[in-house]
C-alpha positions as MATLAB code, in Angstrom:
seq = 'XXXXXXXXXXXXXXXXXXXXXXXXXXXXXXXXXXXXXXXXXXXXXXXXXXXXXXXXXXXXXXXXXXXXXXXXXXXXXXXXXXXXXXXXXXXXXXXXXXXXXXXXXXXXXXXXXXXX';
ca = [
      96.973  106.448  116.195;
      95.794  107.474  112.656;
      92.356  105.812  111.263;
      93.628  103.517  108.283;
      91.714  104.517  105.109;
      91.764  104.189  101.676;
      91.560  107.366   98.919;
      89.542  106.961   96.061;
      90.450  109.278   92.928;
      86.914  108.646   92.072;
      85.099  110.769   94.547;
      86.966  114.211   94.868;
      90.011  113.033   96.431;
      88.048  112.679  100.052;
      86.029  109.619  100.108;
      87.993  107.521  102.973;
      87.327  103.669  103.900;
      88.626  101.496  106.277;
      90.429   98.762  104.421;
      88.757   96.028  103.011;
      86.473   94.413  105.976;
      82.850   92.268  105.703;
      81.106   95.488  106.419;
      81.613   99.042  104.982;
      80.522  101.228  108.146;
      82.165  104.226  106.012;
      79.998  104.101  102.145;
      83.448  103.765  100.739;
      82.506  100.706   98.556;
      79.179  102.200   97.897;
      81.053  105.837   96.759;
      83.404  103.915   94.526;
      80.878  101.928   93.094;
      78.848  105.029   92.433;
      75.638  104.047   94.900;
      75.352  107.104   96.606;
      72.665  107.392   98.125;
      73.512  103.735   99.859;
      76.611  105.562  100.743;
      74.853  108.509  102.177;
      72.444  105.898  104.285;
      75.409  104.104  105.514;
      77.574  107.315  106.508;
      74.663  108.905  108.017;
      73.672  105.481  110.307;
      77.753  105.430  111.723;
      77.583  109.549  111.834;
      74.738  108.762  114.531;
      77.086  106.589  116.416;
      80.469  108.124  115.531;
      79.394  112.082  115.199;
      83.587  112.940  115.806;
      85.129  110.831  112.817;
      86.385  112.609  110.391;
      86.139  109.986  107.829;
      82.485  109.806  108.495;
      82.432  113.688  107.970;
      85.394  113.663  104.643;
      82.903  110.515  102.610;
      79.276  112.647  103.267;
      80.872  115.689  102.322;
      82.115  113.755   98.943;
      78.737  112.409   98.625;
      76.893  115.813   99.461;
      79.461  117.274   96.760;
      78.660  115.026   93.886;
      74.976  115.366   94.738;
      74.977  119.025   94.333;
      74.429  120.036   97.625;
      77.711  121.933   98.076;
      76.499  123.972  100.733;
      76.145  121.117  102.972;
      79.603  119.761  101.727;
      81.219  122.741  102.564;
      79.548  122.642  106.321;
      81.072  119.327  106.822;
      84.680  120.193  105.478;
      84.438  122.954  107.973;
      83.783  120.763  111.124;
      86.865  118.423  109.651;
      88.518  121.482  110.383;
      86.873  123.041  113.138;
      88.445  119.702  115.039;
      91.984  118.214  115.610;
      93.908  117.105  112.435;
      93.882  113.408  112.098;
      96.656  111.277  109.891;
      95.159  108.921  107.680;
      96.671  106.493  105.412;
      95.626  106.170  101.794;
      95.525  103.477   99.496;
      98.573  105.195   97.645;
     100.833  104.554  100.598;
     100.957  108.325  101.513;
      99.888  109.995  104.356;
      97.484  113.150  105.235;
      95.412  114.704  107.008;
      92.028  115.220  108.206;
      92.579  119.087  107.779;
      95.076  118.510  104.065;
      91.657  116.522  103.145;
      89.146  119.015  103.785;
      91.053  121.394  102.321;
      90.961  120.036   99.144;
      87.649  119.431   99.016;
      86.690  122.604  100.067;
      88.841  123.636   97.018;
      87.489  121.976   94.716;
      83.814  122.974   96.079;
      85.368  126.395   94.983;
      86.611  125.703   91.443;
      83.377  123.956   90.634;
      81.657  127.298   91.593;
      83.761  129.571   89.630;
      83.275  127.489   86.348;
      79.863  127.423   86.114;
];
């Protein structure tokens, strides 16, 4: 059974969330409303719990992305797919996965490097 998350176009195609619940135990809300270093607290308290989750792994790697800390980004896109692929539902209706996800943020980690 795939983890139900949410995409935000804000955060490098990769930030995932669970849908809307009391408690954001993935720093989705906190990515999308730009806290991240709330976001980066939150994923890293669940990461403790939840080491395996690839959603866990897909948001900190967003967060260690927009942070400037690629090198650490592109560590955690590699675990995502070091590990089983997981489908995950986004917001948009369509579905990936954990591997099509890190992917593409490990591509983007890439174009960002060749334009500076």
């Amino acid at each position: 059974m795939g983890s139900k998350l949410m995409l935000s176009a804000v955060v490098l195609a990769t930030a995932m969330a669970t849908p809307a619940v009391a408690k954001d135990r993935v720093g989705y809300q906190a990515i999308a409303a730009g806290s991240l270093a709330k976001a980066e607290q939150t994923i890293t308290a669940e990461r403790a719990i939840f080491p395996e989750r690839p959603e866990l792994m897909l948001n900190l790697a967003a967060v260690y992305a927009r942070t400037g800390r690629e090198a650490q980004a592109r560590a955690l896109y590699a675990d995502v797919l070091d590990r089983d692929a997981v489908a995950m539902d986004l917001a948009d209706g369509s579905v990936r996965t954990s591997h099509q996800l890190a992917r593409t943020g490990m591509a983007r980690l890439t174009t960002a490097m060749a334009t500076r």
